[in-house]
C-alpha positions in Angstrom: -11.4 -25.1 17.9 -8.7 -25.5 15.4 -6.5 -22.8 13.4 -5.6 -25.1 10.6 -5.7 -23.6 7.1 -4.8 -24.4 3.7 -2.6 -22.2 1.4 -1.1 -23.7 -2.1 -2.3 -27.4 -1.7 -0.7 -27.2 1.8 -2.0 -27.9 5.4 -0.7 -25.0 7.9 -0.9 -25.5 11.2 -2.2 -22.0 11.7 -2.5 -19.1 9.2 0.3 -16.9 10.3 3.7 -17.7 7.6 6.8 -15.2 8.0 7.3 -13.7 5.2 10.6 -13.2 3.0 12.9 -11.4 5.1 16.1 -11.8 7.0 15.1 -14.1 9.6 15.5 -17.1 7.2 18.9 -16.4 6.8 19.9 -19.7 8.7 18.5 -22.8 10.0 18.7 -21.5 13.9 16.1 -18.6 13.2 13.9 -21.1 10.9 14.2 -23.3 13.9 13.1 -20.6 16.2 10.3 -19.6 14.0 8.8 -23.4 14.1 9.0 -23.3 18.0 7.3 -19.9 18.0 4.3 -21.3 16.0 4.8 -19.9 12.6 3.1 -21.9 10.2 5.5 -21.9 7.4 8.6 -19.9 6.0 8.9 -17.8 3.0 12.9 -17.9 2.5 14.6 -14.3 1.7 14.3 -14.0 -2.3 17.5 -15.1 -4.6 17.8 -12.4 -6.6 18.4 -12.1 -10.5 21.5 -9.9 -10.2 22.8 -13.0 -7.7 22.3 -15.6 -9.9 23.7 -13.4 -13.4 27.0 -12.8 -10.9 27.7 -16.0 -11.5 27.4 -16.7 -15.3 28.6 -13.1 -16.6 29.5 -9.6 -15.7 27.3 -8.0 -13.2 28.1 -4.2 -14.2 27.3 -5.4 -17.8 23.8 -6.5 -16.3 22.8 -4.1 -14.1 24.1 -0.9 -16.6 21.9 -2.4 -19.5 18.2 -1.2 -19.2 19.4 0.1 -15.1 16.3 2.5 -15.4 14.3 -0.5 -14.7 15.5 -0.2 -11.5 13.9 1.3 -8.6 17.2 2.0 -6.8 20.0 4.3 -7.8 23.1 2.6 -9.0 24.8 4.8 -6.8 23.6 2.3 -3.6 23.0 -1.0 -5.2 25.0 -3.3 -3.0 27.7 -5.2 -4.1 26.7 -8.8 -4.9 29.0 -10.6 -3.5 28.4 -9.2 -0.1 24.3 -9.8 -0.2 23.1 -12.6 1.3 24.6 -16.3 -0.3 24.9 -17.1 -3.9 22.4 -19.9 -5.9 24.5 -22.8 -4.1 24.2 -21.8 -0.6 20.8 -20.7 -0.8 20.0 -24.5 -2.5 21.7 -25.7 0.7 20.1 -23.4 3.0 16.9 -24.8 1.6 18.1 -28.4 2.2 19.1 -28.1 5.5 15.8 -26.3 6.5 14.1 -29.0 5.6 15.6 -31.7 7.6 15.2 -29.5 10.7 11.8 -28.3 10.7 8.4 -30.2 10.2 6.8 -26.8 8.5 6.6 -25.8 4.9 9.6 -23.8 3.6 8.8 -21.7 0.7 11.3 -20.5 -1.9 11.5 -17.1 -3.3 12.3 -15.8 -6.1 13.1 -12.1 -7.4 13.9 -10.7 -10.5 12.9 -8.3 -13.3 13.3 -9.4 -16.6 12.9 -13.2 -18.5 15.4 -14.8 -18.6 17.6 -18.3 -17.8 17.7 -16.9 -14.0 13.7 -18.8 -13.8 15.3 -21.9 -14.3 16.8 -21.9 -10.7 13.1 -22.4 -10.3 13.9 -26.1 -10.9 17.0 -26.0 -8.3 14.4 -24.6 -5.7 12.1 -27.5 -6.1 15.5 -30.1 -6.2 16.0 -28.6 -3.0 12.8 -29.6 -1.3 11.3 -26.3 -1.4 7.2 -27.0 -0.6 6.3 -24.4 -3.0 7.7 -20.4 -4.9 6.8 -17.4 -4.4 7.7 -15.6 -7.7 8.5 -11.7 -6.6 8.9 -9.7 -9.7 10.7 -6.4 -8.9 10.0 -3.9 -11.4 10.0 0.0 -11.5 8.6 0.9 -15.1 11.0 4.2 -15.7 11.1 3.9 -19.4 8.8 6.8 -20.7 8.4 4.8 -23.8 7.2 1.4 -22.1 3.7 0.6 -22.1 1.8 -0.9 -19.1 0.6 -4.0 -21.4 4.8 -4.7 -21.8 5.0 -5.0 -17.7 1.9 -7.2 -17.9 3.8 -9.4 -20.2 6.6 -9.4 -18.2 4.4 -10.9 -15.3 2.6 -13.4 -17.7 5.6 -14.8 -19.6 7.6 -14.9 -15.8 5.2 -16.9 -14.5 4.5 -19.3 -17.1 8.3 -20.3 -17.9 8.4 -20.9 -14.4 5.1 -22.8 -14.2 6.5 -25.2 -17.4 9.8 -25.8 -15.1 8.2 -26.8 -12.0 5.4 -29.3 -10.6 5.1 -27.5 -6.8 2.6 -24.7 -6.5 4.0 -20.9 -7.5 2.7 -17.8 -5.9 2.8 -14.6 -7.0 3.5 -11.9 -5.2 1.8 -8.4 -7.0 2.7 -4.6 -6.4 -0.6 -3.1 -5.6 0.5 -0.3 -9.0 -1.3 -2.2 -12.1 -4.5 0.0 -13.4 -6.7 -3.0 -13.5 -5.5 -4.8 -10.5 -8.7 -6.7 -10.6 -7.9 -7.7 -14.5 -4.1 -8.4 -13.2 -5.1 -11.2 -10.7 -7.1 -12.5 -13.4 -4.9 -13.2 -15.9 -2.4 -14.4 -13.5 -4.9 -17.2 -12.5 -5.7 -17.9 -15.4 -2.0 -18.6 -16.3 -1.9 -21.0 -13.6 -0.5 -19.3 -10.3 -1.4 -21.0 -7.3 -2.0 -17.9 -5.1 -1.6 -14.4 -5.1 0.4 -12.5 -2.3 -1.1 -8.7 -1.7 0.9 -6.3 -1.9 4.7 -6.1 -2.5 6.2 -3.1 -0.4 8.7 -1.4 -2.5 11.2 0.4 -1.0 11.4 3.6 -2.1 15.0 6.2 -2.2 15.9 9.4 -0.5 17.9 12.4 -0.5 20.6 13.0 2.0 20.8 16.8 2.2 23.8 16.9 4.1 26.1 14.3 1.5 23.7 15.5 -1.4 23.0 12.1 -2.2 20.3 9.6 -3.2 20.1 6.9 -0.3 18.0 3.9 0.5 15.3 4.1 3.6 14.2 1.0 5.1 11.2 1.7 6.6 9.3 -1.8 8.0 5.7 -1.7 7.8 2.7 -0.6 10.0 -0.8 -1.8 10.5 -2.4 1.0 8.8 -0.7 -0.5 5.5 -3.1 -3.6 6.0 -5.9 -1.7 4.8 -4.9 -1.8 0.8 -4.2 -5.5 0.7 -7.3 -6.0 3.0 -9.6 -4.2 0.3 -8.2 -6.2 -2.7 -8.3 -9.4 -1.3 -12.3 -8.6 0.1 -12.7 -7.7 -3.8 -11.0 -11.0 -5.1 -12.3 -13.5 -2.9 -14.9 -16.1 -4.2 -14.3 -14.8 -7.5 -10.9 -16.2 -8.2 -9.8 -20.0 -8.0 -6.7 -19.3 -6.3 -5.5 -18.8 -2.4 -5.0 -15.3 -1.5 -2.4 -14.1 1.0 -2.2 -10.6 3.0 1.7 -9.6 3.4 1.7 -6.2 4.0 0.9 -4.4 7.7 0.3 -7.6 9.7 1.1 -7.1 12.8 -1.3 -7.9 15.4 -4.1 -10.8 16.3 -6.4 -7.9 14.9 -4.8 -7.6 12.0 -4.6 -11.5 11.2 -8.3 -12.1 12.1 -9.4 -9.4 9.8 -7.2 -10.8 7.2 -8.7 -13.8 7.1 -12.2 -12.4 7.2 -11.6 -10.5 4.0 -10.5 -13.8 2.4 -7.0 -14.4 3.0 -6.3 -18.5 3.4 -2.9 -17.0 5.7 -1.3 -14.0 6.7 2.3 -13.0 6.2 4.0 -11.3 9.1 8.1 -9.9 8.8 8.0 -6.5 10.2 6.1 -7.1 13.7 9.1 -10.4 14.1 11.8 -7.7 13.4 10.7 -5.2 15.2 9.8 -7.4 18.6 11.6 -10.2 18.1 10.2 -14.3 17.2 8.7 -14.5 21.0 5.8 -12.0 19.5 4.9 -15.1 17.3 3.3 -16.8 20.2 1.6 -13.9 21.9 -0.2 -13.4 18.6 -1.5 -17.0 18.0 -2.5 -16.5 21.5 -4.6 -13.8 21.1 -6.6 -15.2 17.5 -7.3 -18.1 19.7 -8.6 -15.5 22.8 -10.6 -13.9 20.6 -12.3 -16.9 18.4 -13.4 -18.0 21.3 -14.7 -15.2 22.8 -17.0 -14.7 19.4 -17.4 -18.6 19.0 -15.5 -19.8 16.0 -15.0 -23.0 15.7 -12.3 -22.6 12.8 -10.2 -20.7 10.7 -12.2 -21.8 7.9 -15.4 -20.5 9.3 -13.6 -16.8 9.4 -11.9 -17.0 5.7 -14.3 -14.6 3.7 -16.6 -14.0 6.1 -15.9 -10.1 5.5 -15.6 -10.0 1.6 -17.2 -8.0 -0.9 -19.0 -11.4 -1.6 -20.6 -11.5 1.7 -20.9 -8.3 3.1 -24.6 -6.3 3.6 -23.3 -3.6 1.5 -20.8 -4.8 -1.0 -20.4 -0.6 -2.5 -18.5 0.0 0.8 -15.5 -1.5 -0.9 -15.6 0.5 -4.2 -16.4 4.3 -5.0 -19.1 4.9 -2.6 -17.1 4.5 0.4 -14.5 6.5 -0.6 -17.4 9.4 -1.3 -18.9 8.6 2.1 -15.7 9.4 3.8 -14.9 12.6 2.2 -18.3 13.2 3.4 -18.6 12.8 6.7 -15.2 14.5 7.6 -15.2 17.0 9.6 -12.3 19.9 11.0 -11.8 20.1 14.2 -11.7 24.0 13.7 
């Protein structure tokens, strides 16, 4: 039996890759994430607003077009006290490489084109295996069309295709009206994989200060279900990898994952939550039950479960959702 999988041209050990998230802050956690058995690392995203910090003005930055934004100006954090600047995430990067064996994957997040996709080209002189590309963008302009946030996408991803020779990923927000279309035209324009969905985080209101706060509210597995049905609906009809990062949390979670057509499975949340260790205990459990049901390989499970293969492919689409309604019943 063997778990091996491959996502953007490379071989994983396993299909289970921590996402982007604190716990690639430095090379001890990446470290203890190898020795847990993750598969591969996503590092934490550089971020635009990092990156324009140091070449202009941030204020100037973030007060022109700030409605973009999903958070309140009020709460964005100060720059120079989020995570590293450019230079020490390049050397972060390095220095994960030399001590782990497993892919390290760069991130990067942003909102608008611009020079900042050229530190796509300092990710890859780094040694990064491959990008995830996370565009970050709240449409809040009444007067901006939804083919003007496609374009965003597009043009991202092809300026930083022409900069780099590793694979790019792209990691979508589950919001576009044709999210079918979206994926697409995104292969099409040469991304390696597509990462379903992007959580974004959304404000609140403190009623005691009477003001607008951030909530950080880490996933669930009853979040798995959206990704699960898109990448069912993608798979076998898109040459590219598909990933599941949002509500993976448990062996359960990973093996139906993979049978809707993920290549792996992205997991922060659970790791946060219940610390590296939990790494292990879920590995364990894939391999539990693979056995039980007599897989021989990850490969035999990828798509297994898709709209492609499945006795009644309508389940996916409108007639489930009229099925449901349905057959629900009150308890009173």
């Amino acid at each position: 039996m063997t778990l091996t999988t491959n996502y953007l041209g490379l071989v994983l050990k396993n299909p289970i890759v921590v996402s982007s998230s604190p716990l690639s802050h430095n090379v001890d956690s990446i470290r203890r994430l190898e020795d847990a058995g993750a598969a591969g690392v996503v590092m934490y995203s550089l971020f635009e607003e990092q990156i324009a910090l140091n070449s202009y003005s941030v204020d100037y930055f973030l007060s022109s077009g700030s409605n973009s934004y999903a958070e309140s100006l009020s709460y964005f954090p100060e720059m120079r006290d989020y995570n590293v600047g450019p230079d020490e995430y390049m050397n972060l990067i390095r220095s994960a490489k030399e001590a782990v064996d497993i892919p390290i994957i760069g991130s990067l997040n942003g909102v608008s084109p611009g020079g900042w996709i050229d530190y796509a080209a300092l990710i890859e002189d780094a040694g990064a295996d491959a990008i995830e590309l996370n565009i970050y963008y709240i449409p809040a302009n009444l007067d901006t069309a939804g083919t003007e946030i496609e374009k965003t996408y597009l043009d991202t991803l092809a300026s930083v295709k022409q900069r780099v020779s590793i694979p790019v990923a792209m990691k979508l927000s589950p919001y576009f009206s044709s999210t079918a279309n979206m994926a697409k035209r995104l292969t099409e324009a040469g991304a390696n994989g597509l990462v379903l969905f992007n959580r974004f985080y959304q404000p609140d209101f403190d009623l005691e200060t009477l003001e607008v706060v951030p909530r950080l509210v880490l996933s669930n597995s009853s979040e798995l279900r959206l990704p699960l049905r898109w990448v069912a609906i993608l798979y076998g009809r898109l040459l590219v990898d598909l990933a599941i990062t949002s509500g993976v949390h448990t062996s359960e979670d990973v093996i139906k994952s993979l049978m809707a057509g993920a290549k792996v499975t992205m997991m922060a949340s659970e790791l946060l939550q219940n610390g590296i260790r939990r790494l292990k205990e879920v590995l364990k459990s894939v391999e539990e039950w693979m056995e039980k049901y007599e897989y021989e390989s990850v490969s035999q499970m990828i798509g297994s479960m898709s709209q492609q293969h499945c006795a009644e492919p309508a389940t996916f689409e409108r007639a489930n959702y009229m099925k449901m309604l349905a057959s629900y019943r009150p308890l009173n």
